[in-house]
Backbone of each chain as ProteinMPNN parsed JSONL, in Angstrom:
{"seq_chain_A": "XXXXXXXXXXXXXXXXXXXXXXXXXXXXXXXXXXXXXXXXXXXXXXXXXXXXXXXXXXXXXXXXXXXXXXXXXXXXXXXXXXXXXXXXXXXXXXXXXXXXXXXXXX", "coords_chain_A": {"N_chain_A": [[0.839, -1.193, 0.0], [0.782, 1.984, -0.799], [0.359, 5.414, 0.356], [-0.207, 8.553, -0.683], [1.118, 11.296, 0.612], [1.531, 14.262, -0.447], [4.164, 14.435, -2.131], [5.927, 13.154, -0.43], [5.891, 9.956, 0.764], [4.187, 7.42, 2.156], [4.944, 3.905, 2.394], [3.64, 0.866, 2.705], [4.754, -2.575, 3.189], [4.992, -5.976, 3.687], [6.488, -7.426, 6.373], [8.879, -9.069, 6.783], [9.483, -9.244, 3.692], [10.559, -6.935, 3.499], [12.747, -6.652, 4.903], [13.691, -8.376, 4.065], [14.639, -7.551, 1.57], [16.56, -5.216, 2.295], [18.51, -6.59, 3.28], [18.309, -7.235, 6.13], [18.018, -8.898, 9.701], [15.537, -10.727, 9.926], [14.289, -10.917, 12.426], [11.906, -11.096, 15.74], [9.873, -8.595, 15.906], [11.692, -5.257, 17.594], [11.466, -4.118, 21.287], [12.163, -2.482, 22.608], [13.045, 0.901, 21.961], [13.121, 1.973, 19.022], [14.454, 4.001, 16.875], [12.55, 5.876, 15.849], [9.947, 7.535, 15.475], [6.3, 7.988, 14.634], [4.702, 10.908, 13.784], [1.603, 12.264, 14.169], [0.416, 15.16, 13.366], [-2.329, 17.503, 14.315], [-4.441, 19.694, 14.753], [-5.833, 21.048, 17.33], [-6.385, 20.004, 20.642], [-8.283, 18.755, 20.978], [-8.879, 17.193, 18.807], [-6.631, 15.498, 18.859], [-7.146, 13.906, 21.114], [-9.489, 12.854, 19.707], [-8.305, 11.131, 17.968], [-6.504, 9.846, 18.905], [-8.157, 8.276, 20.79], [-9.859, 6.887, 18.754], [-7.409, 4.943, 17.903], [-6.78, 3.494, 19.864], [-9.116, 2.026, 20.357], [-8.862, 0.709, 17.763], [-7.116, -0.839, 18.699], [-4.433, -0.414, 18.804], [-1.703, 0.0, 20.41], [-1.558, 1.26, 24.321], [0.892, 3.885, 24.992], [1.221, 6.231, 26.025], [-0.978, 8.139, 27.795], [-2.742, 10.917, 26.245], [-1.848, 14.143, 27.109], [-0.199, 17.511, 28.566], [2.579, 19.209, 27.25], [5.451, 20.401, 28.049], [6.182, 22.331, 26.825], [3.707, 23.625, 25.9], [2.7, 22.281, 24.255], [0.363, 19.69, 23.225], [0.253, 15.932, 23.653], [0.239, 12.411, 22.898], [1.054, 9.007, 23.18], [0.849, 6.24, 20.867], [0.968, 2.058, 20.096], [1.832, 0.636, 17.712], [0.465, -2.705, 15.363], [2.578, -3.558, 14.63], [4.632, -3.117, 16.336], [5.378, -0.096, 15.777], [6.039, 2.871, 17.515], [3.723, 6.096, 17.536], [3.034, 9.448, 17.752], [0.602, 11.507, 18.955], [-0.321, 14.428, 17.953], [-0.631, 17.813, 19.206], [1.064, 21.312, 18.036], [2.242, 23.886, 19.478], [2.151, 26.379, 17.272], [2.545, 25.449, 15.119], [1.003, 25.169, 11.375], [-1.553, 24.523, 9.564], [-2.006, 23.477, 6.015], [-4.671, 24.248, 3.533], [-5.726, 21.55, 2.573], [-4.27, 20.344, 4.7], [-1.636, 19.718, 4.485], [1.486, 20.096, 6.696], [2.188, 23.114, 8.222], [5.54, 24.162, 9.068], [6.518, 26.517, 12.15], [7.767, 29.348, 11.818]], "CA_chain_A": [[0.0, 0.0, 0.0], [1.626, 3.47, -0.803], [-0.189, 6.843, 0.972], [0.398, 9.642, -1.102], [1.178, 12.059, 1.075], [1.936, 15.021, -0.911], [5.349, 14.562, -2.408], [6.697, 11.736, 0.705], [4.78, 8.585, 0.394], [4.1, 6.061, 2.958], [4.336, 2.437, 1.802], [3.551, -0.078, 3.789], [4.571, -3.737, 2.915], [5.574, -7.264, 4.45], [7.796, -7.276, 7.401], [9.957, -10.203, 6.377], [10.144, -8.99, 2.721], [11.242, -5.619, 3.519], [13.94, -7.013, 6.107], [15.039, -8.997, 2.909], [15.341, -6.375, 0.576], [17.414, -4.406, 3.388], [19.243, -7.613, 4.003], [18.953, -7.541, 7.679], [17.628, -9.739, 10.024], [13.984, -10.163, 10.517], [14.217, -11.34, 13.875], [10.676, -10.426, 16.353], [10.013, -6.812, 16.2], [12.19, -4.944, 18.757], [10.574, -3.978, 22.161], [12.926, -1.861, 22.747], [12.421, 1.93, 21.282], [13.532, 1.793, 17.293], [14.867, 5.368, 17.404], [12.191, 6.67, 14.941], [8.443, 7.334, 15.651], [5.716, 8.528, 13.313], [3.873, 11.79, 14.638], [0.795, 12.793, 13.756], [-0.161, 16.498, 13.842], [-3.438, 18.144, 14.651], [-4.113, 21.274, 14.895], [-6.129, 21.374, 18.412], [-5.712, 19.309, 21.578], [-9.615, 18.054, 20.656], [-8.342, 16.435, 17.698], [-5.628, 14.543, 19.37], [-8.254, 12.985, 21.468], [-10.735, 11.439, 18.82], [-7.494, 10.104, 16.807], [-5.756, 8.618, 20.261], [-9.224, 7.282, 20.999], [-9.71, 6.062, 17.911], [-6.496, 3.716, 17.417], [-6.767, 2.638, 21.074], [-10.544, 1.199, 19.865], [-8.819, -0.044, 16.979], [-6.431, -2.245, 18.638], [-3.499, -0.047, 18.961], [-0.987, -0.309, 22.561], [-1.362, 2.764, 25.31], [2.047, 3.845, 25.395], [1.461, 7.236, 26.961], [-1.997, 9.174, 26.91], [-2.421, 12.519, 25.922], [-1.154, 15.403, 28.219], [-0.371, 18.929, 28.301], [3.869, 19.189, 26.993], [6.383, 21.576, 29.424], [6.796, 23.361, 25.358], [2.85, 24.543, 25.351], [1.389, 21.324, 23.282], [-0.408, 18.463, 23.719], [0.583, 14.761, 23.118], [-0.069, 11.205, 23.228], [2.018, 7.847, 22.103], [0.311, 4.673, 21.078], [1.576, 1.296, 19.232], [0.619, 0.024, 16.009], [0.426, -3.838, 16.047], [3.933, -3.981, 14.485], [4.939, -2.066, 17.19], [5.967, 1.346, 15.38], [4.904, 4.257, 17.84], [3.243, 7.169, 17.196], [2.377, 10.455, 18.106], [-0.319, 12.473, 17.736], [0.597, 15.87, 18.681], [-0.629, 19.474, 18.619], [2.157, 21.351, 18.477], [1.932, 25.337, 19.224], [2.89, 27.556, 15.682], [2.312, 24.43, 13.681], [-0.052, 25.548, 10.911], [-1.804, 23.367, 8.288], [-2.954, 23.993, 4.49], [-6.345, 23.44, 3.055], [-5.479, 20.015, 2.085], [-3.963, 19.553, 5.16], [-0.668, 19.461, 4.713], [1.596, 20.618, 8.052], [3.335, 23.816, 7.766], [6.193, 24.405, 10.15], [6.379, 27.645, 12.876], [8.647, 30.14, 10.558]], "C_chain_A": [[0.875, 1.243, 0.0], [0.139, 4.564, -0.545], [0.177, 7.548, 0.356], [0.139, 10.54, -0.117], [2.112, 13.588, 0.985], [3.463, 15.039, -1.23], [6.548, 13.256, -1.473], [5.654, 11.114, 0.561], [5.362, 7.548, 1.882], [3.66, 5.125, 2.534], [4.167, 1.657, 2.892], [3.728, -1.386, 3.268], [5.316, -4.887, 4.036], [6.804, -7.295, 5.435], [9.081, -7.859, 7.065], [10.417, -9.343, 4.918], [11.17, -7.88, 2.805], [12.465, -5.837, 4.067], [14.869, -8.142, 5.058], [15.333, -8.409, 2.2], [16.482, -4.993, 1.371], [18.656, -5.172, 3.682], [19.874, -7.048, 5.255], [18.109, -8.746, 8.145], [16.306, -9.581, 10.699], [13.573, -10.902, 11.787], [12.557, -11.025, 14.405], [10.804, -9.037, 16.337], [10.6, -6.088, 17.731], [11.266, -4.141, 19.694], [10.926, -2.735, 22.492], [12.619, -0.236, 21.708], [13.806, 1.922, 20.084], [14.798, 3.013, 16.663], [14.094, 6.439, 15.779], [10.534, 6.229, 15.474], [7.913, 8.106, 14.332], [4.669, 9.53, 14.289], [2.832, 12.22, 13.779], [0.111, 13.532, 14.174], [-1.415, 16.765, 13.574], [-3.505, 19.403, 15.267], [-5.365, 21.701, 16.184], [-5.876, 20.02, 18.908], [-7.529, 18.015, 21.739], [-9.227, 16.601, 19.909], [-7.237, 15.323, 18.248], [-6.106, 13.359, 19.969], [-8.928, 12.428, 21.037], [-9.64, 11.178, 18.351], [-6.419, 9.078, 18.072], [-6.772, 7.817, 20.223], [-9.684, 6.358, 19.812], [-8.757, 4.975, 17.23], [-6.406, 2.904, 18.605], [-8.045, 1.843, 20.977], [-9.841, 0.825, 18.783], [-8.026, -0.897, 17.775], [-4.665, -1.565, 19.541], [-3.06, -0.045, 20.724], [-0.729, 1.062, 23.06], [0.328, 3.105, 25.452], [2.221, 5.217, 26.629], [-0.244, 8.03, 26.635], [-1.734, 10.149, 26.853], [-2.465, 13.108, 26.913], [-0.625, 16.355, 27.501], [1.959, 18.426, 28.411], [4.539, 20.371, 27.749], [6.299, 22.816, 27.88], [5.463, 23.791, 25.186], [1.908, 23.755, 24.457], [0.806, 20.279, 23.855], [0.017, 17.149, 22.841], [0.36, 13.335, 23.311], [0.568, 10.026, 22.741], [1.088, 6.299, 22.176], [1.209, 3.58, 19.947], [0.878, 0.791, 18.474], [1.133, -1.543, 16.135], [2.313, -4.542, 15.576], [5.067, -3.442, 15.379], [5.7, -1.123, 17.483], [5.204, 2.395, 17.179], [4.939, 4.913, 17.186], [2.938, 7.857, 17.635], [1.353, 10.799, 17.894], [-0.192, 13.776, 19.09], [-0.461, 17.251, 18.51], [0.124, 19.94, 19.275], [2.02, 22.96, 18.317], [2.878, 26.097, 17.982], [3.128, 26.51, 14.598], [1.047, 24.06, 13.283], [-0.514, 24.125, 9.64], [-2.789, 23.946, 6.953], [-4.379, 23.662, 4.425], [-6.854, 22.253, 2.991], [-4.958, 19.366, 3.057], [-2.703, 19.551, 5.665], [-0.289, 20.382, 5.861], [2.594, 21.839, 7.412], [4.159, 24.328, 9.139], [6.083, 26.372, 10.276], [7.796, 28.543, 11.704], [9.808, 30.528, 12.068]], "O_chain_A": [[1.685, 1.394, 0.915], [-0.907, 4.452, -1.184], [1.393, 7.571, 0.55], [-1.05, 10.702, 0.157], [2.954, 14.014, 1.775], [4.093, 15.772, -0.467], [7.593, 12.73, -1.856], [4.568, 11.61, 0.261], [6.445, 7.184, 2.34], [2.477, 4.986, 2.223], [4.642, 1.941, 3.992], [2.69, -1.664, 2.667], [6.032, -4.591, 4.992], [7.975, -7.172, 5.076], [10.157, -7.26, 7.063], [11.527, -8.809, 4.896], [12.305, -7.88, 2.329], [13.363, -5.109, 3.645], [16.023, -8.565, 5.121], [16.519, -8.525, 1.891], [16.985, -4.04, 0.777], [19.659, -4.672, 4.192], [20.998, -6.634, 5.538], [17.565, -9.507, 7.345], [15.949, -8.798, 11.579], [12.461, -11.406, 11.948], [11.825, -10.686, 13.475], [11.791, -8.422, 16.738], [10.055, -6.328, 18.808], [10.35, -3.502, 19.177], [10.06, -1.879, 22.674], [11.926, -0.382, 20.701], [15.022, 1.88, 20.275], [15.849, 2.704, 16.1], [14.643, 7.237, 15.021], [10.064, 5.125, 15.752], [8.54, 8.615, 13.403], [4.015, 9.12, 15.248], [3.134, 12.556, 12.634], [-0.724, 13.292, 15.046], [-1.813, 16.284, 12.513], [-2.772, 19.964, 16.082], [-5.883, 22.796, 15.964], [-5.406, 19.09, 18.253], [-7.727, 16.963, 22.347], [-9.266, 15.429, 20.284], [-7.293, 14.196, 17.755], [-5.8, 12.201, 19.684], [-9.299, 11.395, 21.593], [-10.122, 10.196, 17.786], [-5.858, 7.986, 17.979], [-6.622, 6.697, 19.734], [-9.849, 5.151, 19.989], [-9.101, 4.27, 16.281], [-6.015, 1.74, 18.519], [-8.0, 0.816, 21.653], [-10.661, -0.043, 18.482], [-8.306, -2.059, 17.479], [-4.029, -2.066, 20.468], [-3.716, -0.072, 21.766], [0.027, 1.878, 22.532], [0.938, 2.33, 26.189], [2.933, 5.282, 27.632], [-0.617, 8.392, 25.519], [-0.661, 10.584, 27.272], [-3.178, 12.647, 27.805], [-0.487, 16.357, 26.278], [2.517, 17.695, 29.23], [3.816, 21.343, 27.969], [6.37, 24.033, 28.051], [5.467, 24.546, 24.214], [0.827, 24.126, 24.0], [0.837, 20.098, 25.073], [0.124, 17.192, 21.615], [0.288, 13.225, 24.535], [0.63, 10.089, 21.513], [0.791, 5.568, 23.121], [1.973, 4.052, 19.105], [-0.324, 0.524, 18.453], [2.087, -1.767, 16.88], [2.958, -5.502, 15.999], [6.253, -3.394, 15.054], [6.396, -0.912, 18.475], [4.061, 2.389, 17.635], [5.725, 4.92, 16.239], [2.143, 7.409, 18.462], [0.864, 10.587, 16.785], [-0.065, 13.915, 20.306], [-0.977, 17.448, 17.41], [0.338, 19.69, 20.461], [1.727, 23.407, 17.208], [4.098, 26.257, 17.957], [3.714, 26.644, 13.524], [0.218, 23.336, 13.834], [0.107, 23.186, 9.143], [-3.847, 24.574, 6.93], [-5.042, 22.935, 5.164], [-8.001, 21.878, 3.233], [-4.885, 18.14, 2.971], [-2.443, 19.436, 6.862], [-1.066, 21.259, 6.237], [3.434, 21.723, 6.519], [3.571, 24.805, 10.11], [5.82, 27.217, 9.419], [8.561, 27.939, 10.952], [10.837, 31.184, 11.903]]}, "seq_chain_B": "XXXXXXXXXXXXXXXXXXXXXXXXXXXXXXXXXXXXXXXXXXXXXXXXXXXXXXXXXXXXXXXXXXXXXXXXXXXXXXXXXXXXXXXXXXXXXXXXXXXXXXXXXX", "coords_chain_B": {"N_chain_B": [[16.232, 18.906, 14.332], [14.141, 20.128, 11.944], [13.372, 19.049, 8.274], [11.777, 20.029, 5.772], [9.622, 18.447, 3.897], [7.15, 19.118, 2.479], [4.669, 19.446, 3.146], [4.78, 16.582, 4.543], [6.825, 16.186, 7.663], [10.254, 15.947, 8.416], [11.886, 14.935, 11.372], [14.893, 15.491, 13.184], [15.899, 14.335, 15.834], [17.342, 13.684, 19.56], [18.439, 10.921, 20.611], [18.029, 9.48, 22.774], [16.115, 11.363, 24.171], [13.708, 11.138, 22.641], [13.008, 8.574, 22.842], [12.695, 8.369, 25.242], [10.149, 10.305, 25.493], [8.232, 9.055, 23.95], [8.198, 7.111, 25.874], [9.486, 4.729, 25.878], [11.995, 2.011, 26.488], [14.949, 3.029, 26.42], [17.364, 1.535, 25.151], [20.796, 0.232, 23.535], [20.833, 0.689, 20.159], [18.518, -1.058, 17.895], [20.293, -3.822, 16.428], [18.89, -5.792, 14.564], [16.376, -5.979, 12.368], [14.186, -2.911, 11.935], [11.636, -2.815, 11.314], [10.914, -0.658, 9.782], [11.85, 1.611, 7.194], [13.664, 4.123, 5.541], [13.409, 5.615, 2.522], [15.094, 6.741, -0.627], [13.854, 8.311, -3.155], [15.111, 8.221, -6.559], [15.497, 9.709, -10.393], [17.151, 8.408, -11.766], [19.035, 5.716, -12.315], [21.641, 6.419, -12.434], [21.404, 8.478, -10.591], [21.125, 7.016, -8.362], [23.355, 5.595, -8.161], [24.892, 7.993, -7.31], [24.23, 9.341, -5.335], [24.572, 7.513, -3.437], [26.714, 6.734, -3.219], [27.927, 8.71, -2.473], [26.569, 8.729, 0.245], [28.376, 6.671, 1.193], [30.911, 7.567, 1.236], [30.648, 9.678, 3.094], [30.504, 8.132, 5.593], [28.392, 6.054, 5.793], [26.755, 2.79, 6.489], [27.402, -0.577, 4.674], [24.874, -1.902, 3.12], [23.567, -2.907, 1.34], [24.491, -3.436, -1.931], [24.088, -1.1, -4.63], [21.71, -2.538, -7.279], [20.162, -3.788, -9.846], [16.774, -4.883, -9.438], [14.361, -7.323, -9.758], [11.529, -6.157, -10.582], [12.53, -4.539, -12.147], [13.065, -2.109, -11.346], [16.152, -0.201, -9.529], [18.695, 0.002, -7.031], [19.734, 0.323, -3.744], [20.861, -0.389, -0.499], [21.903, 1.606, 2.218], [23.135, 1.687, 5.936], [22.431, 4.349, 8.535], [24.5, 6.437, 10.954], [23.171, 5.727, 13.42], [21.741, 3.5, 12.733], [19.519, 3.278, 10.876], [18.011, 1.985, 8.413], [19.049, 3.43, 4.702], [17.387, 2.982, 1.848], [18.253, 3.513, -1.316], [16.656, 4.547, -4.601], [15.587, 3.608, -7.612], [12.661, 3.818, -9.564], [10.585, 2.365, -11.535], [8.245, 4.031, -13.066], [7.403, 5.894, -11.566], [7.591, 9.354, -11.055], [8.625, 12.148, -10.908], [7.866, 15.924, -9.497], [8.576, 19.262, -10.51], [9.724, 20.398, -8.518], [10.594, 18.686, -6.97], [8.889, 16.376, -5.679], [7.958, 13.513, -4.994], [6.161, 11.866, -7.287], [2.936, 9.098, -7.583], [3.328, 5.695, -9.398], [-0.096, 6.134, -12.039]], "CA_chain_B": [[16.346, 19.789, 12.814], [12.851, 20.287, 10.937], [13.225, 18.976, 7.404], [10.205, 20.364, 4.949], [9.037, 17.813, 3.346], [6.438, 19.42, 1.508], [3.522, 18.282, 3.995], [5.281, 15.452, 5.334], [8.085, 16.799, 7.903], [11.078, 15.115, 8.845], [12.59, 15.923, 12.228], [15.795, 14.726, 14.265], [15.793, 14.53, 17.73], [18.123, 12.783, 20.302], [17.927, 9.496, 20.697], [17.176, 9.183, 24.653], [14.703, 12.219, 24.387], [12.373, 10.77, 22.078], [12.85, 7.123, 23.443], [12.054, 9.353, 26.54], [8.881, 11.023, 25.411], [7.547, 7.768, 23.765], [8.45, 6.183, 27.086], [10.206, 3.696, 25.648], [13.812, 1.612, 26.798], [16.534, 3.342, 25.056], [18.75, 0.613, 24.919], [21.534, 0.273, 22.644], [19.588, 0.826, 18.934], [18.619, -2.27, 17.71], [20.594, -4.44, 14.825], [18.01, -6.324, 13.206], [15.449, -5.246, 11.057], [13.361, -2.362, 13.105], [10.374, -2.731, 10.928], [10.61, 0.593, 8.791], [12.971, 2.104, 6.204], [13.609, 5.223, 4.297], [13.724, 5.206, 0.867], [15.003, 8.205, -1.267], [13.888, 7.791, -4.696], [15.433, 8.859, -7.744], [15.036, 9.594, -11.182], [17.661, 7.386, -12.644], [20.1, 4.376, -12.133], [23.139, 6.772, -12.257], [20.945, 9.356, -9.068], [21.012, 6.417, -7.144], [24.602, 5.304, -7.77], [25.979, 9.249, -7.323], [23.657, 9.023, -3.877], [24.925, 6.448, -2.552], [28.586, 6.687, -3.033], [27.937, 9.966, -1.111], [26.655, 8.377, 1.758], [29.302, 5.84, 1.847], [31.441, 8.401, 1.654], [29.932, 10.2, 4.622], [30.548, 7.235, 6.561], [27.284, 4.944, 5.897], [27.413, 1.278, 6.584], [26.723, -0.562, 3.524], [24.484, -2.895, 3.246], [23.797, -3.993, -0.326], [25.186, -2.072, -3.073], [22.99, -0.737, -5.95], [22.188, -2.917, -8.755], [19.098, -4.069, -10.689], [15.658, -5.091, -9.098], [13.275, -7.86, -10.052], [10.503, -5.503, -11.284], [12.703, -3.412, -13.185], [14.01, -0.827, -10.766], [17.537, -0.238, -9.738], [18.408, -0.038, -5.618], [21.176, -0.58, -2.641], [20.559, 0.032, 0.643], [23.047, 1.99, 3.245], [22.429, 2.179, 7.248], [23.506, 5.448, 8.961], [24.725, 6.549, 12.151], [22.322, 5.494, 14.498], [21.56, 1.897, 12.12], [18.539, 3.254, 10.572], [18.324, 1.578, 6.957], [17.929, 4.066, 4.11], [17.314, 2.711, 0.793], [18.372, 4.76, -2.217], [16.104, 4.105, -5.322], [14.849, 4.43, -8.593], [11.52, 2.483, -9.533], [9.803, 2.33, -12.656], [6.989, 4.645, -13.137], [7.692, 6.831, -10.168], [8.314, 10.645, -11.723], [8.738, 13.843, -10.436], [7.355, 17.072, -10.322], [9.72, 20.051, -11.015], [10.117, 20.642, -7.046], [11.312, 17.203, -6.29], [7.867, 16.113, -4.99], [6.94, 12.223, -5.458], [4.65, 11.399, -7.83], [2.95, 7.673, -7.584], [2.363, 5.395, -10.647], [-1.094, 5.609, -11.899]], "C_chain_B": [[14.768, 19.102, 12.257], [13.257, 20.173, 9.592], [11.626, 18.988, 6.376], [9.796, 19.226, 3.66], [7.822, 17.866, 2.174], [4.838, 18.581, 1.977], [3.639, 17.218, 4.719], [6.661, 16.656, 6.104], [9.184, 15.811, 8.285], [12.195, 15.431, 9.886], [13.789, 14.993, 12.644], [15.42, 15.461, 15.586], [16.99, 13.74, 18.335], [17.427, 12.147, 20.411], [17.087, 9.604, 22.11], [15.798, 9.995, 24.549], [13.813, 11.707, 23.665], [12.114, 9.501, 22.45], [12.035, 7.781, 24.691], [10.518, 9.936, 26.872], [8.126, 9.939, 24.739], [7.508, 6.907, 25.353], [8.205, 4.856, 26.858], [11.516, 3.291, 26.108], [14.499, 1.91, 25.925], [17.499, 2.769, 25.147], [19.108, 0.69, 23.712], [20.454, -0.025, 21.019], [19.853, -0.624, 18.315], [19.302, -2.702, 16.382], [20.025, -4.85, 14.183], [17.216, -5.589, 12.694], [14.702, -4.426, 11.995], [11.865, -1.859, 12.111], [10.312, -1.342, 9.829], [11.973, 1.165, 8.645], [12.742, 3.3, 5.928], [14.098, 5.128, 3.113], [13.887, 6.711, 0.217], [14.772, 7.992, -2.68], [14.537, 8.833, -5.368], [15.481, 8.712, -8.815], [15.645, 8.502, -12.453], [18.84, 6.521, -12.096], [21.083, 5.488, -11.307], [22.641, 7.847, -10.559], [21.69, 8.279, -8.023], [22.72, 6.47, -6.917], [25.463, 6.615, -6.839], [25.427, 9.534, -5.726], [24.383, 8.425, -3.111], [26.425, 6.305, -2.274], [28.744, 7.947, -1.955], [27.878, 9.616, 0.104], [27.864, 7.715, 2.312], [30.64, 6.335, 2.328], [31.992, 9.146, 2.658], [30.167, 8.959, 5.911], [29.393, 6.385, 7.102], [27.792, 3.67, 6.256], [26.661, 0.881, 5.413], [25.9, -2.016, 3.582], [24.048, -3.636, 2.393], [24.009, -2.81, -1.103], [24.414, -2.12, -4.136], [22.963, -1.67, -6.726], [19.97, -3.558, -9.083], [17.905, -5.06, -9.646], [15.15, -6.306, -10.184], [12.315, -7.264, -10.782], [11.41, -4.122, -11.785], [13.7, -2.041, -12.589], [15.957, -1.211, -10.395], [17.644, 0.187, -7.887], [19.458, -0.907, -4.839], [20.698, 0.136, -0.748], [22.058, 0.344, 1.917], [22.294, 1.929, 4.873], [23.259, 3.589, 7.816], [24.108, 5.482, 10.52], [24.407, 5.347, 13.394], [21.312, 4.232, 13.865], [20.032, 2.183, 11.605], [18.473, 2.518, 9.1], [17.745, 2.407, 5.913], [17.943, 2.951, 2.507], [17.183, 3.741, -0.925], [17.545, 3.857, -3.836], [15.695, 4.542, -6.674], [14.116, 3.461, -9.48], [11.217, 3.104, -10.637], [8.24, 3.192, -12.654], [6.509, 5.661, -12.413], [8.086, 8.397, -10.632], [8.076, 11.728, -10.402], [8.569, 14.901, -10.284], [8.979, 18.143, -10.233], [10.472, 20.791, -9.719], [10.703, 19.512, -6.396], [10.6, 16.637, -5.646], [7.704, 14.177, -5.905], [5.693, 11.83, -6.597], [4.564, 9.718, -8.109], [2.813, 7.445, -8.79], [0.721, 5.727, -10.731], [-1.85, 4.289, -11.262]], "O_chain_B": [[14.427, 17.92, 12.209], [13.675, 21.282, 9.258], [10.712, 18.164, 6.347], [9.776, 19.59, 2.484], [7.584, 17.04, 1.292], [4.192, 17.658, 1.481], [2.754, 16.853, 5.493], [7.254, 17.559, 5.514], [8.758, 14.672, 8.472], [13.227, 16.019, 9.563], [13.675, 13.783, 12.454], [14.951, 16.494, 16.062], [17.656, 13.105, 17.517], [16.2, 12.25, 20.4], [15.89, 9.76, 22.351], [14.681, 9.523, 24.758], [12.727, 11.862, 24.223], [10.926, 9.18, 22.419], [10.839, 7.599, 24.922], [9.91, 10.021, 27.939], [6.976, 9.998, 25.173], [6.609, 6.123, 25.658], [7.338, 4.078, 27.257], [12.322, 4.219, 26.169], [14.724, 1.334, 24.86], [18.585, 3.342, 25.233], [18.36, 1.04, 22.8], [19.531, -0.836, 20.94], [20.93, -1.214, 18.223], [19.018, -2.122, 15.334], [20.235, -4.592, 12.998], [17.467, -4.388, 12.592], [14.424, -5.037, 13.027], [11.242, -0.804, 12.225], [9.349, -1.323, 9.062], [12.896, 1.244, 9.455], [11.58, 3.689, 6.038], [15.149, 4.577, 2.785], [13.11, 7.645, 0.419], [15.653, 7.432, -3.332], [14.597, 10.009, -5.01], [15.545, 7.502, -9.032], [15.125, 8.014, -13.457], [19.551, 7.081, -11.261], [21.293, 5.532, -10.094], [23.408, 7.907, -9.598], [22.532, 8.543, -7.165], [23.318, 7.047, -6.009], [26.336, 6.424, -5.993], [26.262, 9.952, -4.924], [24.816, 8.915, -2.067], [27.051, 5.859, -1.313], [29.458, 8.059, -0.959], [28.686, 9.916, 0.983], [28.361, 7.936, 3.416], [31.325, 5.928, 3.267], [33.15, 9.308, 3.043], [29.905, 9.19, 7.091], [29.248, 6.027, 8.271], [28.992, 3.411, 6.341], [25.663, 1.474, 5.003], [26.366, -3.049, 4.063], [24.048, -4.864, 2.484], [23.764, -1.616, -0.931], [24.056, -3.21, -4.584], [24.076, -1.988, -7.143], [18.954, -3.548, -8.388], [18.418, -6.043, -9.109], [15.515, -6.235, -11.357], [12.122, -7.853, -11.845], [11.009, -2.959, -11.778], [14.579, -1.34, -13.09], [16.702, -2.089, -10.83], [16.621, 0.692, -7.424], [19.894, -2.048, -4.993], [20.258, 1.205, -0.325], [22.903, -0.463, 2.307], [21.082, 2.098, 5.007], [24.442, 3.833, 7.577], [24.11, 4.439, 11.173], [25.089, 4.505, 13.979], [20.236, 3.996, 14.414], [19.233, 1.298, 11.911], [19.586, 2.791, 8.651], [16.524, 2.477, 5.781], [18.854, 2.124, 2.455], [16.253, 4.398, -1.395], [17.86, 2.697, -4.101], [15.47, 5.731, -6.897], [14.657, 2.513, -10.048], [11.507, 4.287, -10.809], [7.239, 2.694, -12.139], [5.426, 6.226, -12.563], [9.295, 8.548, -10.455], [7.461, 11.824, -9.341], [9.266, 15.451, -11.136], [10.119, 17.764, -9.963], [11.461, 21.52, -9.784], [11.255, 19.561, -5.296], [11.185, 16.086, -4.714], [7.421, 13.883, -7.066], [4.501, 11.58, -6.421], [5.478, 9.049, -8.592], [2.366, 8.31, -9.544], [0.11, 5.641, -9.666], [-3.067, 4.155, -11.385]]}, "name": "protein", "num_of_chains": 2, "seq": "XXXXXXXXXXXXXXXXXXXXXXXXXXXXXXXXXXXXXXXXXXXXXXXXXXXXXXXXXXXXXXXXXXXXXXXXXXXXXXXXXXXXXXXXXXXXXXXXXXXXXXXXXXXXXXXXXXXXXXXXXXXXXXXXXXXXXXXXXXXXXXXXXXXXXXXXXXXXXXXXXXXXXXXXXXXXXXXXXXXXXXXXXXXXXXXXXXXXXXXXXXXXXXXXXXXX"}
């Protein structure tokens, strides 16, 4: 599956294959933190809440709920069943287009 | 560092602090496969090669060296620093707009 997401694309395919076309080793997914998450911005602290609540009803693992950040935002971390985390963030002076896309604080 | 992505962003962080704010174990970053890649595509064989010699350059680790794909494309994969795996690429059907934005096959 590829996401177009304006110009960067998220694919998503087979654990094993990918870990053979990388040639590494596709051992169990590490438990251990990866040293890359995937954040997903929202542009109020509302919003953070139906999309936490909504992957924790899908399935997804509590890693941290949402709370108020020492920097002024709001955040939350859950796991996806391959067990990437994720954010979902609002992050103060980060604006978003029509379409969406995120535009960073200048 | 905030990289613009063009709707997608792409940030660094320290390791511990974001293991930290996921509240995850930041143990030593893992060697095997950690479930997700980056891929930089490009528009032709020779991108990838002139890519990739850069990184190795730079002091990548290498982990397969460019050469011809199954379905046509062309592709080697380096890890960096901190053992992330990127994959430098250039796929069949995959173009470009005149900003360096992704475009998928039909």
């Amino acid at each position: 599956v590829f996401l177009d997401g304006g110009g960067v694309v998220l694919a998503l395919w087979d654990w094993d294959k990918l870990a053979q076309d990388a040639v590494l080793s596709a051992r169990s997914p590490p438990q251990s933190f990866r040293g890359a998450t995937f954040a997903w911005n929202c542009a109020t602290p509302a919003e953070v809440d139906a999309i936490f609540a909504k992957a924790i009803e899908a399935g997804a693992g509590l890693l941290r709920k949402p709370e108020k950040t020492d920097y002024g935002g709001y955040r939350g971390y859950f796991s996806d069943p391959d067990g990437h985390a994720w954010e979902v963030v609002q992050a103060p002076g980060f604006a978003f287009t029509g379409d969406g896309r995120l535009i960073l604080p200048e």
